[in-house]
C-alpha positions as CSV (number, residue, x, y, z in Angstrom):
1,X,-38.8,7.6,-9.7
2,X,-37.2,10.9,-9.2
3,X,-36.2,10.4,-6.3
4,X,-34.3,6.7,-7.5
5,X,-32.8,8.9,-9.9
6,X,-31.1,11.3,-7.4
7,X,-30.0,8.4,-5.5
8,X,-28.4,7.3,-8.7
9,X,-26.8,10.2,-10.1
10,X,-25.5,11.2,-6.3
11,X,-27.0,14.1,-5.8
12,X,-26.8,15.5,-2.4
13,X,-30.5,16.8,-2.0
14,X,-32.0,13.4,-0.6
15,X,-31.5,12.3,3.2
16,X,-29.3,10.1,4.4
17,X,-31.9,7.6,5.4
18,X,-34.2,7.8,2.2
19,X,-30.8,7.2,0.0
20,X,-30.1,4.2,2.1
21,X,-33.7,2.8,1.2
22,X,-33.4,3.1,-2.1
23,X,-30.0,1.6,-2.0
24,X,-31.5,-1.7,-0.5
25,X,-34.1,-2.1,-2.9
26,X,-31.8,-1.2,-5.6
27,X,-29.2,-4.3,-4.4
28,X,-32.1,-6.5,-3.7
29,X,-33.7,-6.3,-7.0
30,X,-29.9,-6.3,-8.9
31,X,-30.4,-3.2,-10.4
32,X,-26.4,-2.0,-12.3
33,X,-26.9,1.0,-13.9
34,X,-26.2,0.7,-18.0
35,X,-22.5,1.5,-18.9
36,X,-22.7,5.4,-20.5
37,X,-20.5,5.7,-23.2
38,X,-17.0,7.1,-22.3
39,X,-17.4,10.9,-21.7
40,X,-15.4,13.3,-24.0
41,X,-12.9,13.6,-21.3
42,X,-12.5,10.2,-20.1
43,X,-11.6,9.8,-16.1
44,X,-9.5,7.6,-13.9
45,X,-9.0,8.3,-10.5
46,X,-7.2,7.2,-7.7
47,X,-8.0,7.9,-3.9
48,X,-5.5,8.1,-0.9
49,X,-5.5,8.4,2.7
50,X,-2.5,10.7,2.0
51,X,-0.3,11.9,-0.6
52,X,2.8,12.6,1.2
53,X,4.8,9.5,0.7
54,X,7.0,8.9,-2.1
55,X,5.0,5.4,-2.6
56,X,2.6,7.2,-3.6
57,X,4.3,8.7,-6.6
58,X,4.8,5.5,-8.0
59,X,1.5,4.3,-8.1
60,X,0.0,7.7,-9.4
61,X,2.7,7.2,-12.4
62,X,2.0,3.6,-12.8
63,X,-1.9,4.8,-13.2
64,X,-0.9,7.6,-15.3
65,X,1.0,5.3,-17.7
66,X,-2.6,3.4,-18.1
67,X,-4.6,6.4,-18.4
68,X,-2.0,7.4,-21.7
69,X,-2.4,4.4,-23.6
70,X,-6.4,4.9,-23.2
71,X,-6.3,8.6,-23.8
72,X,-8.0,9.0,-20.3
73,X,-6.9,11.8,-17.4
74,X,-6.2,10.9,-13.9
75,X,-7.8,12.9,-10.7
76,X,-6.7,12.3,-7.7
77,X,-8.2,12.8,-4.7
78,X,-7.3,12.3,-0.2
79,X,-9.6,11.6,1.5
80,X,-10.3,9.5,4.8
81,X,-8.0,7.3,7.0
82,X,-6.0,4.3,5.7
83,X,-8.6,2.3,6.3
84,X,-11.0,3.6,4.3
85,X,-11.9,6.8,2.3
86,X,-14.0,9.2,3.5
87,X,-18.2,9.3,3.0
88,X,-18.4,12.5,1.9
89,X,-15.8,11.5,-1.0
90,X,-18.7,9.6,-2.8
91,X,-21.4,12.0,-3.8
92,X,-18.7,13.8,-6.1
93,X,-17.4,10.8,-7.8
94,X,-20.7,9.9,-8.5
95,X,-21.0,12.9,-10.1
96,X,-17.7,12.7,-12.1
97,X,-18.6,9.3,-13.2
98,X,-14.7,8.4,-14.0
99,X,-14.1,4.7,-16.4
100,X,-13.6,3.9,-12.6
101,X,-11.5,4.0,-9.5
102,X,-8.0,2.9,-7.5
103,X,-8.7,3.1,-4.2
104,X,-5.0,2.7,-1.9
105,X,-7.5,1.5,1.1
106,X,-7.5,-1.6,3.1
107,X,-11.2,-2.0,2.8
108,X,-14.3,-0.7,1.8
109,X,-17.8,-0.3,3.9
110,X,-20.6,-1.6,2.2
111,X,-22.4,1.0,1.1
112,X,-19.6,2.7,-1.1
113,X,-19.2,-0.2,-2.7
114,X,-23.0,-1.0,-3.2
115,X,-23.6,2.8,-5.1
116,X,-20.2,2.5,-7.3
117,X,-21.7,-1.0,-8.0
118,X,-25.3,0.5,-9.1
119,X,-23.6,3.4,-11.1
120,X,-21.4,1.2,-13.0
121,X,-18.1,2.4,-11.9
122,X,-15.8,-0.2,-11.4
123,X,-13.4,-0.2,-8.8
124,X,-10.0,-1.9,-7.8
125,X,-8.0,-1.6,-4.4
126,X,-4.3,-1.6,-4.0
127,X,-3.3,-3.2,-0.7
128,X,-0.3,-2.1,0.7
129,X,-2.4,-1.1,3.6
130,X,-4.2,-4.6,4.3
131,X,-6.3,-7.7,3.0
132,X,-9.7,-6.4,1.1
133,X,-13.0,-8.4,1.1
134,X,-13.5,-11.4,-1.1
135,X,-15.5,-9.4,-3.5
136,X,-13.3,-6.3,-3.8
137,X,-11.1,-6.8,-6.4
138,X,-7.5,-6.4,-5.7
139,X,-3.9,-5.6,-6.5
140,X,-0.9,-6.6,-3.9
141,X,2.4,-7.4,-3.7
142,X,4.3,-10.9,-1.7
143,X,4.6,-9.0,1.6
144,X,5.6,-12.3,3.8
145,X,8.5,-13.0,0.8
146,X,9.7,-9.7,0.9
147,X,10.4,-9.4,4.9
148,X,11.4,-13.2,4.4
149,X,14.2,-12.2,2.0
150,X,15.5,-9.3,3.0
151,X,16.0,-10.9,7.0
152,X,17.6,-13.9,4.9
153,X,20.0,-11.8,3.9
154,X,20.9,-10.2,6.7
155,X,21.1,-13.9,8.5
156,X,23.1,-15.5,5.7
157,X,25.7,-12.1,6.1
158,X,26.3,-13.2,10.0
159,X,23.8,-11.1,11.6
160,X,22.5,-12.5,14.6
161,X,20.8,-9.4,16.7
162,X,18.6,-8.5,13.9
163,X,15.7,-5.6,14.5
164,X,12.7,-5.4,12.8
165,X,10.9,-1.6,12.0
166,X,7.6,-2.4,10.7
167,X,4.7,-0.6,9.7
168,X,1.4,0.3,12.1
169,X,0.3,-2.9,13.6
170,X,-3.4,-2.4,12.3
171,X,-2.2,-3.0,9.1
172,X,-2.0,-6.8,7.4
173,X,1.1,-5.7,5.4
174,X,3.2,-4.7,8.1
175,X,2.0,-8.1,10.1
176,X,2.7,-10.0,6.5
177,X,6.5,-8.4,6.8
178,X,7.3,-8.8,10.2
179,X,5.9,-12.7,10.0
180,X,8.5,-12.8,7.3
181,X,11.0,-11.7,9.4
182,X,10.2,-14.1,11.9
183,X,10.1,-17.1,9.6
184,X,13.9,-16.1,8.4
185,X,14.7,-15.7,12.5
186,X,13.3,-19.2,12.8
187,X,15.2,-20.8,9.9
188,X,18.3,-19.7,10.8
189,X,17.8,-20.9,14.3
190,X,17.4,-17.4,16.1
191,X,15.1,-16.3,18.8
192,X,13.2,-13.1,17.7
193,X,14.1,-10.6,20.5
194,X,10.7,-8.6,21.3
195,X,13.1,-5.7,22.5
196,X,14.3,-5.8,18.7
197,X,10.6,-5.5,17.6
198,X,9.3,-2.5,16.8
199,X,6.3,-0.7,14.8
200,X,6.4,2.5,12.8
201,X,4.2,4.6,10.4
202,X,6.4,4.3,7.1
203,X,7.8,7.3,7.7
204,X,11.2,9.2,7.9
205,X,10.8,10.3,11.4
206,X,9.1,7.2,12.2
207,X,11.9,5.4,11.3
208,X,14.6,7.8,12.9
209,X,12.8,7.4,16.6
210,X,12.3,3.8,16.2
211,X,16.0,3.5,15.6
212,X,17.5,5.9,18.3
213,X,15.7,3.8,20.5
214,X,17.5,0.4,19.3
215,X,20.4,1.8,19.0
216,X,20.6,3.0,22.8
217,X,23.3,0.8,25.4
218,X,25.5,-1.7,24.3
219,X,23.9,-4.5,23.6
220,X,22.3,-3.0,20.1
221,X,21.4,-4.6,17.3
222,X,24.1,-5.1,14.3
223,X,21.3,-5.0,11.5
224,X,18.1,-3.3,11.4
225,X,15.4,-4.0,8.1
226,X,12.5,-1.0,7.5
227,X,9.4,-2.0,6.8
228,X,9.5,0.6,4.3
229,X,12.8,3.0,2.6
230,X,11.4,5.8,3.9
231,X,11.9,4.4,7.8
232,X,15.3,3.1,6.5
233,X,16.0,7.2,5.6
234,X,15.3,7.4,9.2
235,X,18.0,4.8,10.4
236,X,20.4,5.6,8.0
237,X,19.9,9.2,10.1
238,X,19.7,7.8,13.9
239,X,23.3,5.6,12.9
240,X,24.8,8.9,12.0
241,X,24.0,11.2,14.7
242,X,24.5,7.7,17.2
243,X,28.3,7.9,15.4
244,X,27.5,4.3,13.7
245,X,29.2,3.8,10.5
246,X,26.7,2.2,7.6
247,X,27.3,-0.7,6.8
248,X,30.4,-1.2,8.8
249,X,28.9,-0.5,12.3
250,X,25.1,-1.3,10.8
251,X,23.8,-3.0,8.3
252,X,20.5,-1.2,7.2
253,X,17.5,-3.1,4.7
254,X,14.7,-1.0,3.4
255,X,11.2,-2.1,1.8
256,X,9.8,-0.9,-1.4
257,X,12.5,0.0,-3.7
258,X,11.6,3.7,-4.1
259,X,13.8,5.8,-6.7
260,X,15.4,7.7,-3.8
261,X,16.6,4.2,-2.1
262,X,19.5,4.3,-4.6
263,X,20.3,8.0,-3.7
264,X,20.6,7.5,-0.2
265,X,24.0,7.3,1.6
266,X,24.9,4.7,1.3
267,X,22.4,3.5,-1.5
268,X,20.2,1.5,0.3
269,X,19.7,-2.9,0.0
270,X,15.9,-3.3,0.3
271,X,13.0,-5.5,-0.9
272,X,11.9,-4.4,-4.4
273,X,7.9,-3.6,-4.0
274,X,6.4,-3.5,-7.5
275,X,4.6,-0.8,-6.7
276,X,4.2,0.9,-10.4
277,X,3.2,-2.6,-12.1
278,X,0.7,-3.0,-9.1
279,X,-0.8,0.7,-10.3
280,X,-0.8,-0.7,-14.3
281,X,-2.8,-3.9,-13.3
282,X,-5.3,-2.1,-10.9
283,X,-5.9,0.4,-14.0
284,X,-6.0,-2.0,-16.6
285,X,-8.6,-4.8,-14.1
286,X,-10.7,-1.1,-14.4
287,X,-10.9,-0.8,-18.3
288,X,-11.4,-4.5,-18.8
289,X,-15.3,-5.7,-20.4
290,X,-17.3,-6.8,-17.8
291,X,-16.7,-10.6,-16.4
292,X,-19.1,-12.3,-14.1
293,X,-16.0,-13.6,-12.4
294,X,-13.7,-10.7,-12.5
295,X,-15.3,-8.9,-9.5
296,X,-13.3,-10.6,-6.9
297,X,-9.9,-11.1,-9.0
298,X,-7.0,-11.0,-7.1
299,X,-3.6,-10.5,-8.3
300,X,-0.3,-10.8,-6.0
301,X,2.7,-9.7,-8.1
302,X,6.4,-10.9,-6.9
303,X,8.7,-8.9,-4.8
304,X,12.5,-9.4,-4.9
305,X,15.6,-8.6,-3.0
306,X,17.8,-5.4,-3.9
307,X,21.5,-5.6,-2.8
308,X,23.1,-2.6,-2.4
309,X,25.8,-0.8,-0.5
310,X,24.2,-0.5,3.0
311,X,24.9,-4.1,4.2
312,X,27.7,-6.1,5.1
313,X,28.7,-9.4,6.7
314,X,29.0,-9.1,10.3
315,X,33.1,-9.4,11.5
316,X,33.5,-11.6,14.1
């Protein structure tokens, strides 16, 4: 028993192997740990690969406006690749014991989500980065809409040499945007160029390299959509030092809908990712009673189209 107790309370003085015993036994007999009343200082926290990107703001604020109305504090924590966090991350949140967890990760091995499970922490994963298991449940946003509307746009504004900037191709959200883009291609009775396809990272620099590439020899693209604003900050750069005037010379969609999109020169069309909202309902599927059928809820909340100055309709 003392040792089933360590196990449980994730302390860091039993082996790897004995931990994983107990673990099995633990999950085959069922065993959930009884819910402990909320601590004095109640904890929700949210876990990133990185916190770098603007993105990430947003959903730290949307959690934080959760964690007011429930007089709870939010920790945050990076830790291990986009993928998934890191190991070493779980012995200390076992040891925080927080109402429970966000987790901005595409999946989750199975023993993390076996010892939250027999500790009673709950758990939810945003999914910007991919598609969680059935039983993880989940927050996302219309990824295939989005990259649908915003090439609609650009194809319903003349455009027929559209580029596409994604995001890492290991990553379902960047595939569920760039079939989007493909669908619009196909509607409006374009081929999709694969010179004109192209993935990034999500990032500013990214963005600016993917686009210095397109926007090489004549025969460049009029309109380029960004799998995310940040890459679109990056092409709105590349057309500048290339001499391109946006949206005259380019027309330039972003993805997400970040406060700075409207800041940028000129304030940026994109596809409005409700990325704050999808931080509220992962924090609120944390604090609700327990539900036999809540575990693998799955919630896909709208995005829409932004229009803004930095596209036009192509002159013939």
């Amino acid at each position: 028993m003392p040792t089933v107790s360590k196990v449980l309370n994730g302390r860091s003085d039993v082996s790897r192997a004995t931990r994983a015993k107990v673990e099995k036994l633990l999950d085959l007999h069922g065993y959930r740990r009884r819910v402990q009343p909320a601590a004095r200082y109640p904890l929700i926290e949210i876990v990133f690969h990185e916190l770098e990107s603007v993105w990430a703001m947003e959903l730290i604020r949307g959690v934080e406006n959760v964690a007011k109305e429930n007089r709870a504090t939010v920790v945050l924590t990076e830790s291990g690749t986009r993928h998934t966090p890191d190991p070493d991350w779980l012995p200390g949140v076992l040891q925080r014991r927080p109402l429970g967890v966000v987790l901005v990760f595409s999946s989750l091995p199975e023993d993390i989500k076996r010892q939250l499970r027999a500790a009673a922490i709950p758990f939810v994963v945003i999914d910007p980065a991919g598609d969680p298991d059935p039983d993880v449940p989940s927050v996302g946003s219309a990824n295939w809409a989005g990259g649908l509307a915003a090439t609609r746009h650009l194809t319903e504004r003349g455009h027929r040499r559209i580029a596409i900037i994604t995001g890492p191709g290991d990553m379902l959200c960047s595939l569920a945007r760039l079939d989007g883009y493909r669908s619009a291609m196909a509607m409006a009775g374009l081929e999709v160029d694969p010179r004109l396809t192209c993935f990034g990272d999500f990032h500013v620099q990214g963005g600016f390299e993917q686009a210095m590439k397109l926007l090489e020899g004549p025969d460049r693209p009029t309109a380029i959509f960004a799998g995310s604003d940040l890459q679109a900050l990056g092409v709105l750069e590349a057309a500048r030092v290339k001499g391109l005037r946006v949206p005259e010379d380019l027309s330039v969609v972003g993805y997400d809908d970040v406060p700075l999109a409207q800041w940028s020169s000129p304030p940026l069309t994109t596809v409005h990712q409700p990325l704050r909202h999808m931080a509220e309902e992962a924090s609120r599927m944390l604090l609700r009673p327990d539900d036999p059928g809540a575990s693998a809820q799955r919630i896909e909340l709208a995005t829409h189209l932004v229009v803004r100055q930095s596209t036009a309709v192509l002159e013939d």
